[in-house]
C-alpha positions in Angstrom: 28.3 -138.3 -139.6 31.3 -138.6 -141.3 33.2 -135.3 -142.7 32.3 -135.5 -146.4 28.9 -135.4 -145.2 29.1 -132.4 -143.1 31.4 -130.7 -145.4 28.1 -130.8 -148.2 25.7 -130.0 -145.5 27.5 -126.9 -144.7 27.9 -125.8 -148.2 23.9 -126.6 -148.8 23.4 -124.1 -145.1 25.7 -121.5 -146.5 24.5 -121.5 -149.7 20.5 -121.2 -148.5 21.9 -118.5 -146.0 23.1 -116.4 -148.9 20.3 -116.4 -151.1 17.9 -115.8 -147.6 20.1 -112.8 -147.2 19.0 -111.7 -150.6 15.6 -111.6 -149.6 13.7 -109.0 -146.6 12.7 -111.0 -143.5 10.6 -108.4 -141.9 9.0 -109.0 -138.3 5.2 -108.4 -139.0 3.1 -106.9 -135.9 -1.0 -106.2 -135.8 -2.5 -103.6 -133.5 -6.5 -102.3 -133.3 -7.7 -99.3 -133.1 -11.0 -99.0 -130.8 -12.9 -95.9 -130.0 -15.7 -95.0 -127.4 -19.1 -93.1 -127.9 -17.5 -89.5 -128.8 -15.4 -91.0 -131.2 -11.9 -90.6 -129.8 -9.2 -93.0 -129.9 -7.5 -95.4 -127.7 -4.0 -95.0 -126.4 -2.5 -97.6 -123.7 0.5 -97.3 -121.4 2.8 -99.9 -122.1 4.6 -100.5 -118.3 8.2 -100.7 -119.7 8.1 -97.7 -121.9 7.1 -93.8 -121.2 5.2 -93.9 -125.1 1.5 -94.2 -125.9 0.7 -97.3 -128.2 -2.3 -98.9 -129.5 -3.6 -102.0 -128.1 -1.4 -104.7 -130.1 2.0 -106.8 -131.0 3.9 -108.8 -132.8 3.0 -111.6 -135.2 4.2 -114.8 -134.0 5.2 -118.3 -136.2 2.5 -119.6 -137.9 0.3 -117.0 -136.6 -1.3 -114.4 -138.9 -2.0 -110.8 -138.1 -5.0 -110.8 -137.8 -5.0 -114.0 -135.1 -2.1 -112.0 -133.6 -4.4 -108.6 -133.5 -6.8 -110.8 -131.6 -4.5 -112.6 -129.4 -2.9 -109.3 -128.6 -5.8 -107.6 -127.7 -7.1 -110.4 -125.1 -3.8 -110.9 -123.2 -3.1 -107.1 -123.6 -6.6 -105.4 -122.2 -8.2 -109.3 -121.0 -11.3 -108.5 -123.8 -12.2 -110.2 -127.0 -13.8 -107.5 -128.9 -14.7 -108.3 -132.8 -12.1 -107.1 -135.1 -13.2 -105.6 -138.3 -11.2 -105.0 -141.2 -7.9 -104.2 -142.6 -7.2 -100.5 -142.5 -3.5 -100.3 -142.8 -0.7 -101.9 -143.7 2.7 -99.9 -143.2 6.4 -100.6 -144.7 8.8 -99.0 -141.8 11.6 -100.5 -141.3 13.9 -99.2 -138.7 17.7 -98.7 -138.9 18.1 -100.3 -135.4 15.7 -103.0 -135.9 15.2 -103.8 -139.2 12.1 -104.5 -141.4 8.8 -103.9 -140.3 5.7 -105.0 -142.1 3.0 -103.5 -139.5 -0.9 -103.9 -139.6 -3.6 -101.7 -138.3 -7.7 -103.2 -138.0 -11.0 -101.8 -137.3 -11.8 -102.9 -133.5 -15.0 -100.8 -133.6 -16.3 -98.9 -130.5 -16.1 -99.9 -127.1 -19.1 -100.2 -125.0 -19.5 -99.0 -121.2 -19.3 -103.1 -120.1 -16.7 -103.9 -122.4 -14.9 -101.1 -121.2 -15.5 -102.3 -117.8 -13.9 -105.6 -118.1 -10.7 -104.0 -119.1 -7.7 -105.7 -117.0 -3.9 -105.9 -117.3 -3.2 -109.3 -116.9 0.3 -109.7 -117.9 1.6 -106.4 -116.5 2.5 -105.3 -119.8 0.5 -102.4 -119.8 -0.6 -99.9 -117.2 -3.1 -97.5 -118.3 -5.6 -96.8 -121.1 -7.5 -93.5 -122.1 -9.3 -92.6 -125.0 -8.0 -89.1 -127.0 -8.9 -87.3 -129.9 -7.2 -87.3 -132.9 -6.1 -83.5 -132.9 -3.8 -85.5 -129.8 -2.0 -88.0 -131.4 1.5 -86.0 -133.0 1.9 -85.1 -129.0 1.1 -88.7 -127.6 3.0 -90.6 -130.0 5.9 -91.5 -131.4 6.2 -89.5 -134.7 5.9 -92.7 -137.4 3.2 -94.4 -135.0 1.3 -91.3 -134.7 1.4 -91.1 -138.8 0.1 -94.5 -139.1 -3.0 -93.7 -136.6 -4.0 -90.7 -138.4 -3.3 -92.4 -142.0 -5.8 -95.4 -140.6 -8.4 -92.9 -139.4 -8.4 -91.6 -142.6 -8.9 -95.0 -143.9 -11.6 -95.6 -141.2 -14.0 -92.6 -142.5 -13.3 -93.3 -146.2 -13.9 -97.0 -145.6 -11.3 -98.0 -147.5 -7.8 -100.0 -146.9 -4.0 -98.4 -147.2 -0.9 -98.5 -147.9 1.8 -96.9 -146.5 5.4 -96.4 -146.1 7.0 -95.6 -143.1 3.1 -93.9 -142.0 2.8 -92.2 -145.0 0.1 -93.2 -147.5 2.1 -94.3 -151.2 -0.5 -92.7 -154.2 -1.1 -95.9 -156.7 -0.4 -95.3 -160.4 
């Protein structure tokens, strides 16, 4: 490639780069929340991190979250529950980390043999257990535990929500 070209190709990158800058690139992630018979909800150990989390992860390329909820779930707990619907969707981007676009669906109750079949297959998590809600603010990180209780609301209400940064954003 001779320099003239180069030159203009570099121009073209730098010129794309700034307008990209103009524009959020959030990382998008998907979790579930499941429940058992009484209700409660489930919290799992990730292995590299003292925290609680819900079952779940990040979106990858060409992947949407939904597929990634899925995917998540099977290499996370080795199941393949259905997932229902859409019961949050949460702006929260961090200062450290940037945006986050972060989605939270229905996975329904757990039954005694699915709950049974429950393994850790890539060592990313250690532990699940099922708590009630009244739990969460002390199992949680603060803006995770706002986004639980913010989709259990939109869990009994049967309806799909908004939020920023956990909290629920009134329409109108």
């Amino acid at each position: 490639m001779d320099t003239q070209e180069g030159s203009t190709a570099s121009v073209e990158a730098a010129e794309l780069g700034d307008r990209d800058a103009s524009f959020a690139c959030a990382r998008a992630a998907a979790g579930a929340l499941f429940f058992d018979a009484e209700g409660r909800v489930m919290l799992v150990q990730p292995a590299y991190k003292e925290q609680r989390e819900i079952p779940g992860g990040h979106v990858e390329p060409g992947e949407t979250p939904y597929q990634a909820c899925v995917r998540e779930v099977r290499e996370e707990l080795g199941i393949e529950p259905a997932i229902g619907r859409l019961l949050v969707v949460d702006w929260a981007p961090h200062p450290e980390q940037g945006d986050k676009i972060l989605f939270v669906f229905d996975g329904g109750e757990l039954d005694a043999d699915t709950l049974r079949r429950i393994t850790f297959a890539d060592g990313e998590l250690s532990a699940y257990a099922f708590h009630p809600a009244d739990e969460l603010e002390d199992l949680l990180i603060g803006r995770l535990a706002r986004r639980v209780r913010a989709a259990l609301t939109a869990w009994e209400l049967g309806e799909t929500v908004y939020l920023e940064h956990g909290r629920a954003v009134a329409a109108g």
